[in-house]
N, C-alpha and C positions, 0 to 999 in steps of 0.2 A: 514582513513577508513570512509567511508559513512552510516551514523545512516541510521534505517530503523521504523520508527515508520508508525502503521496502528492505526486507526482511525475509530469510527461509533459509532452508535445509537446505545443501547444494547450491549451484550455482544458477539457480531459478530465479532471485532476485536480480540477478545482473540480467539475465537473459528478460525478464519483463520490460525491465527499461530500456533493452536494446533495442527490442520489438516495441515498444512505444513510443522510441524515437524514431523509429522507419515512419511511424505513422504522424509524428506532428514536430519531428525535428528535433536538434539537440535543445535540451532541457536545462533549466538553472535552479539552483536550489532545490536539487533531488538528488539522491543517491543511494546505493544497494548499500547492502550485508550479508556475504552471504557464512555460513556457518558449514567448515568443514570436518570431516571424522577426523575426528583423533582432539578437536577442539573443544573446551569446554562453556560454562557461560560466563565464565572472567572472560574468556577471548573477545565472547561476543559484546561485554560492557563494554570491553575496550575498543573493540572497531566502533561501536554505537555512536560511545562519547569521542574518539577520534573526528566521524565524522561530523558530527553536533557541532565541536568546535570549528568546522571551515566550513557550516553552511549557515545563513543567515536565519538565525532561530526567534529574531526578537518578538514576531508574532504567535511562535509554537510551532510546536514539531507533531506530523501526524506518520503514527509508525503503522505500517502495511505490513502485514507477516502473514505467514501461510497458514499453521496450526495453532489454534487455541490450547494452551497448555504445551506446546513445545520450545524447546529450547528460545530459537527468537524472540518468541512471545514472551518468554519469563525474562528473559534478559532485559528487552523495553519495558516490560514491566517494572523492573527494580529501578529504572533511570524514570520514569514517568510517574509513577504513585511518588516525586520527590519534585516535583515539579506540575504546576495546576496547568501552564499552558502547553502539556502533552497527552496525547490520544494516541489508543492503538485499534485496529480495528484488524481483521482475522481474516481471512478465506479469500486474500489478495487475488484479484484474475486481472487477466488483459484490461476486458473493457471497465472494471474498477479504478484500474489504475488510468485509463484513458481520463474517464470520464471526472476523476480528480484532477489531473495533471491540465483540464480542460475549461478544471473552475478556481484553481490555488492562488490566481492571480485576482480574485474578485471575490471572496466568498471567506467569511469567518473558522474557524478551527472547528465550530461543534455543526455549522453548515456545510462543512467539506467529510467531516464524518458522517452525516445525511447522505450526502450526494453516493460517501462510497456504500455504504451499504443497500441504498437504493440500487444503485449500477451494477453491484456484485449481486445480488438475489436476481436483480432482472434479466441478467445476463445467461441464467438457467434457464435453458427452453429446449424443448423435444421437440425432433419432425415434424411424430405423427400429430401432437396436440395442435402445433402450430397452425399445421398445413389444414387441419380440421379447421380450426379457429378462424382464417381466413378464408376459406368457403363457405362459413357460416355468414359471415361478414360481408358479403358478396350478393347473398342469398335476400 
């Protein structure tokens, strides 16, 4: 089974999984981190690997964080370039994190880093484009 740890500044990581269990129920083998001020990135190794250790990792671990280059990210980073069956993938949203938590049960470690990145890019959409898009569509 593939761990699913999320990752960020503040308390945005918990808050994702909250709101993504409104939407498909409580969840097994996932878990936040969230990284607060005054914290460094020993802190964050150590929540990382705290939770590594009570989630079932023997398939791999796919880490969700907010910023490329911020504190979470570098912290998974130093846990994962040490280990080949971990991924991180960056610019964590709602429907990323849905539409992973949607496929973890059926879908390999470099297939579930697909799906997020797919779901996070697709998930950016404007009104006016849209609402054009599907009048065109229509037309």
């Amino acid at each position: 089974m593939i761990s699913i740890i999320i990752g960020s500044h503040g308390m945005f990581s918990e808050e994702l999984l909250k709101s993504s269990e409104m939407i498909f129920g409580s969840q097994e083998n996932v878990g936040s981190v969230t990284f607060k001020t005054g914290e460094g990135i020993d802190n964050l190794i150590g929540k990382y690997n705290t939770l590594i250790n009570k989630l079932d990792c023997k398939d791999g671990v796919l880490f969700m964080v907010d910023l490329f280059g911020g504190s979470p990210f570098n912290a998974a980073s130093m846990i994962a370039m040490k280990n080949d069956d971990m991924e991180i993938i960056t610019g964590v949203n709602l429907p990323m994190v849905l539409e992973v938590l949607g496929s973890k049960d059926t879908s390999n470690l470099a297939e579930l880093l697909k799906i997020a990145e797919t779901a996070g890019k697709g998930a950016i959409k404007t009104l006016v484009k849209n609402f054009e898009s599907d009048i065109e569509d229509e037309l």
